[in-house]
Phi, psi and omega in degrees: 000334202256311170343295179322293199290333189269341154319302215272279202302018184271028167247162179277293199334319196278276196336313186286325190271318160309299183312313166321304197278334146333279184310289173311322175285331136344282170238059080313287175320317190273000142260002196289331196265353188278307190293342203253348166268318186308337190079032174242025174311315164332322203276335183274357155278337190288337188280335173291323178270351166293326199294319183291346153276348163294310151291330161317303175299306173309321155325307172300322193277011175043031174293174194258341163207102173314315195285347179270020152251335172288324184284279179341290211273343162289350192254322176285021196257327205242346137343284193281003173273341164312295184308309173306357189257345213247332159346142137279332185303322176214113171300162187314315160284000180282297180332296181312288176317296159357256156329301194285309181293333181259007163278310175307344195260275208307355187284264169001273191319306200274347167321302188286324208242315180238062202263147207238355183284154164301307234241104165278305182309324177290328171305296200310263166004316166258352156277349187270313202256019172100162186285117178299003161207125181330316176346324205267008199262142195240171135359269173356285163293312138003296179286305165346266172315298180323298195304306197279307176342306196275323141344305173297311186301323180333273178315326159323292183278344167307297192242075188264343197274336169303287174331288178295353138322298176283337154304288187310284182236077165339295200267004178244306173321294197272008143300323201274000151100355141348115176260104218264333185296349183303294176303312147342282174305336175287319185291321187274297179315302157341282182320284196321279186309337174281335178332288229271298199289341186250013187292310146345295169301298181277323205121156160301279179309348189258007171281342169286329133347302185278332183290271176327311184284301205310328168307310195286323188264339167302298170314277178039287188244319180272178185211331171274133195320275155012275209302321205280337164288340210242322157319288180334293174277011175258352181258000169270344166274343156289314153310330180282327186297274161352278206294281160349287185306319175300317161313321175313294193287341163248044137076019185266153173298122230268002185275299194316270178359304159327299188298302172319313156307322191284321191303275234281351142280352177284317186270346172304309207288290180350305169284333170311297220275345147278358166288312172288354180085015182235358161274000000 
């Protein structure tokens, strides 16, 4: 097996898709946990299906890089699912479904209407659930995912003692005269760039995933932000990690394979964390 894997890593490619995915479990993880105490795990599948319509349009439009139409319009997606949530008229998860099924219905429709591939189904298909092969990941997205990787980590840490205000007590942070849609909006901008960078890797629907276990399996075991942030990205890099290499060696598609993975450290935590007494 270990032949194998030093075999496997003389390609750039398999080097390149471990770096990615390193880098996306990472600043996933490290916001996963400020969306899932806000109650907001949700906004990252609706932004994931605003990216697949994003992609969708860019397809049609034959650019030469999708991503720089996707990242815009995914971030300005999540703008207005910010504003729009803060309505009264139309609540947050109303807001969310909104936005999410009809970026997903028209991407699908014009994907059907101006499609230029023999094998549509197989696009659709590897853009919702990740590519069935490492092969697509290029130098280019490599440099890409770094640059906005450090960007995120950055803004994580500028203003992490902010984040965690507003994660906690919204509504005593914005007594304290504290501007919280800023933040808020900061929080919507992060999410919106880990989308955009793992859609590749995982897919669109399975992005969120990456959001979610690891966060959910760090309480688990830990109980202070702090403690539960810093689990978070060490079981999300490590899964990712899992999982990639495991996708080499079974010929399995490497987005499910993650995911699989984080579920099965979501329940190894589970079980730690009622042995210890912390559930």
């Amino acid at each position: 097996m270990i032949d194998k894997l030093v075999f496997y890593f003389q390609y750039p490619f398999v080097r390149y898709a471990l770096i990615v995915g390193v880098l996306i479990a990472l600043c996933s993880s490290l916001l996963g946990v400020t969306l899932v105490l806000k109650r907001f795990s949700f906004i990252g599948d609706g932004l994931s299906h605003v990216a697949f319509g994003a992609m969708a349009v860019a397809s049609v439009l034959n650019l030469t890089n999708n991503m720089l139409f996707i990242l815009p319009v995914t971030v300005l997606c999540a703008i207005l699912l910010l504003r729009t949530g803060q309505n009264t008229k139309i609540k947050g998860d109303a807001a969310i479904a909104m936005i999410s099924v009809g970026a997903l219905a028209i991407g699908y429709l014009l994907m059907n209407i101006f499609s230029t591939g023999p094998n549509l189904s197989g696009d659709v298909c590897s853009t919702l659930f990740g590519s069935t092969s490492i092969l697509t990941i290029t130098s280019e997205q490599v440099k890409l995912c770094g640059v906005l990787s450090v960007i995120v980590v950055v803004l994580f840490i500028m203003f992490y003692n902010k984040i965690f205000c507003v994660t906690f007590d919204e509504t005593f942070a914005k007594a304290t005269g504290m501007k919280t849609q800023i933040y808020n909006l900061i929080i919507a901008l992060i999410t919106a760039v880990i989308i955009v960078l793992a859609m590749n890797l995982v897919g669109s629907l399975l992005i969120s995933a990456l959001i979610i276990f690891p966060a959910l399996s760090a309480m688990r075991i830990f109980k202070t932000f702090f403690s539960v942030t810093v689990c978070s990205v060490i079981i999300s890099v490590i899964c990712a990690m899992s999982g990639i290499v495991m996708s080499i060696l079974a010929g399995t598609p490497v987005g499910s394979t993650i995911v699989a993975t984080d579920i099965a450290a979501f329940f190894i935590s589970s079980i730690i964390g009622k042995a210890a007494g912390r559930i």
